[in-house]
C-alpha positions, -999 to 999 in steps of 0.1 A, spaced: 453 48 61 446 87 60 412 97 71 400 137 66 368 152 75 355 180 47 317 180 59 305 175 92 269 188 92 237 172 86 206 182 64 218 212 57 250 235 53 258 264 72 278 293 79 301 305 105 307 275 122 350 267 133 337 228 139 323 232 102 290 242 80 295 218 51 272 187 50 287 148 46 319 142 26 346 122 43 376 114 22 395 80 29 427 72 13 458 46 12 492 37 -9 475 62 -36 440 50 -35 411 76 -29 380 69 -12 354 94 -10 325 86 16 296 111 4 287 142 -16 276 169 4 288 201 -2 322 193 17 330 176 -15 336 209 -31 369 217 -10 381 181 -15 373 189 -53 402 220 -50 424 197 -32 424 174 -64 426 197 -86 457 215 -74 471 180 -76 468 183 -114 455 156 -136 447 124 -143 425 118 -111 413 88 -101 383 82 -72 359 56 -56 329 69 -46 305 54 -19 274 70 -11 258 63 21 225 71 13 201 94 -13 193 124 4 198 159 -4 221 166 17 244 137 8 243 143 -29 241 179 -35 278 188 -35 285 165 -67 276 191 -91 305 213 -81 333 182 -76 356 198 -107 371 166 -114 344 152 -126 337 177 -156 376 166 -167 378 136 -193 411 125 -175 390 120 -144 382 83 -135 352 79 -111 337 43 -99 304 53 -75 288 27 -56 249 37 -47 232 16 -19 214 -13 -23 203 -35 -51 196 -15 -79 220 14 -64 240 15 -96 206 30 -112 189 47 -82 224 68 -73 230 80 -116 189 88 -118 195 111 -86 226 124 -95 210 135 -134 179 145 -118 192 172 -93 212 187 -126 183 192 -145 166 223 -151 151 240 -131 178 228 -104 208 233 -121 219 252 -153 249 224 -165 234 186 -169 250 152 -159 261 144 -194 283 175 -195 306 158 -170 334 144 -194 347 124 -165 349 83 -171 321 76 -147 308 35 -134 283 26 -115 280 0 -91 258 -16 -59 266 -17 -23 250 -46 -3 248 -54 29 276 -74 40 290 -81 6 327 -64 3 342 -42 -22 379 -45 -30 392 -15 -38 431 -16 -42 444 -19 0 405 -13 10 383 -37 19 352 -18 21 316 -42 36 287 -22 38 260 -23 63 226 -17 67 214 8 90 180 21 102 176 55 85 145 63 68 144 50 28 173 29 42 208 37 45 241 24 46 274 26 69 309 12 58 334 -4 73 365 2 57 399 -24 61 434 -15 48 467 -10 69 458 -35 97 433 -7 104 393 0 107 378 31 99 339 31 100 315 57 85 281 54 99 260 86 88 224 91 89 213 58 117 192 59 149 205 36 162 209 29 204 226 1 223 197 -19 233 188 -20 194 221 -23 184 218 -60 164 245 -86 164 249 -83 128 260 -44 128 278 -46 162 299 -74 144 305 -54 111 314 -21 133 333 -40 161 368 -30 170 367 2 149 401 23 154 379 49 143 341 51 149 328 80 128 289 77 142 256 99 135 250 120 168 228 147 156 207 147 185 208 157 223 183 129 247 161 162 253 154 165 215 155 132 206 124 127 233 105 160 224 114 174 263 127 206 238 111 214 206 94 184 185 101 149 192 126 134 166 121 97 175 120 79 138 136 106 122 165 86 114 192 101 137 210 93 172 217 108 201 254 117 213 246 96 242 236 70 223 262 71 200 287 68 232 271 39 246 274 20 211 313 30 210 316 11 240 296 -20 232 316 -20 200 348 -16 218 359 11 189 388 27 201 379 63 193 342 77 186 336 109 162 302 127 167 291 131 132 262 148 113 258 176 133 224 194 134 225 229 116 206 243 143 235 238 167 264 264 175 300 254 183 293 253 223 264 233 221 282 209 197 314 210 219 288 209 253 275 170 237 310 155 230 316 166 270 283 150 279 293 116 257 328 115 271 310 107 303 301 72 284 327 68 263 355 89 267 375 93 236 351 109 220 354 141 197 332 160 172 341 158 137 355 186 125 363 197 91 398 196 79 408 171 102 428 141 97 431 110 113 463 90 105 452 54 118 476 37 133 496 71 147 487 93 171 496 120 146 467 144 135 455 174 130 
């Protein structure tokens, strides 16, 4: 199982940034299966990726959450305009199947966006993610979980090789109010890919405005969960657009301190699970 990291940013993109500027797309994939963990506008370089491997294409989608900046790279993933193109997207929650196609039409309509969803020639389904329920797709076993995030949100933990990878976007979450349920679902991750957009400071409003409820962790927190999870390796994910590379790069330091093999996402990297090979 191949894990690579195309946007690493939260709420918003931005530019000049060597850890990365695009916001959420995390690609996933395994003996020719492709998952695609997001939309944001990292999903635009994934989209060139595919589309120098030439046609027919074939994807499953899981969207974490609703938000802007999870969904507003889909308009620019090429593949999907191409009627050789096979898409299966899985929005969260019950009625996720309808919430994640009215979002993805809506943000193409005028005045957003000059080219509407039913240009797309691509052989698009829909489908729910719920909490706890598993998806087979091909080697993956993919079980999503619910996560505190405001309008909700989900994490996935996803199975294939002997190996765990889990995505957790988008969830304040701590390790006092870390519930048995999601510690289950996320324990023993190979790879713990977990929301850290947030130094303590911030978090408690001793610098700029407080951010508790906001939806989003701390590095420190996210550290402490690794460890209570016993996840082998924790990435800082979703970082805060108002951050540069040091201060990024300062916040892994200060969560190696609770868990220490901890990194910051970083675009274009890939995790091969199982090796120590990446780059």
């Amino acid at each position: 199982m191949e894990v690579r990291f195309f946007g690493v940013r939260g709420s918003i993109a931005v530019s000049g940034s060597r850890i990365g500027g695009n916001t959420a797309c995390v690609e996933v994939t395994s003996q020719g299966h492709r998952l695609i963990l997001d939309a944001g506008t990292g999903i635009r370089t994934l989209s060139e990726i595919m589309m120098r491997e030439g046609p027919p294409q074939k994807a499953t989608m899981f969207f974490s959450h609703l938000h802007w900046d999870h969904v507003q790279g889909f308009p620019f993933f090429t593949p999907a305009y191409l009627g050789s193109t096979e898409l299966m997207m899985y929005g969260p929650g019950a009625n996720g199947d309808q919430a994640l196609q009215s979002v993805l039409a809506k943000q193409m309509e005028p005045p957003n966006f000059p080219v509407p969803l039913s240009v797309l020639r691509s052989k698009m389904a829909f489908g729910s993610a719920m909490h706890g329920q598993p998806i087979e797709v091909g080697p993956f076993k993919v079980t999503p979980i619910d996560v505190p995030h405001p309008q909700g949100c989900l994490a996935y933990r996803v199975e294939a090789d002997g190996h765990t990878f889990v995505y957790a976007t988008d969830v304040e979450l701590s390790r006092d109010g870390l519930t048995a349920d999601v510690g289950r679902l996320m324990e023993g991750a190979d790879a713990l890919c977990l929301d850290a957009q947030y130094t303590p400071d911030e978090y408690s409003g001793k610098v700029g405005i407080p951010k508790k409820g906001w939806g989003h962790s701390t590095m420190v927190d996210a550290a402490q969960v690794a460890t209570a999870v016993e996840a082998r390796r924790l990435l800082l994910f979703h970082h805060d657009p108002a951050h540069n590379d040091d201060l990024v790069e300062n916040m892994a330091e200060e969560a190696r301190n609770h868990f220490f093999a901890t990194e910051p996402a970083r675009e274009g990297k890939r995790l091969v699970l199982g090796r120590t090979a990446s780059e």
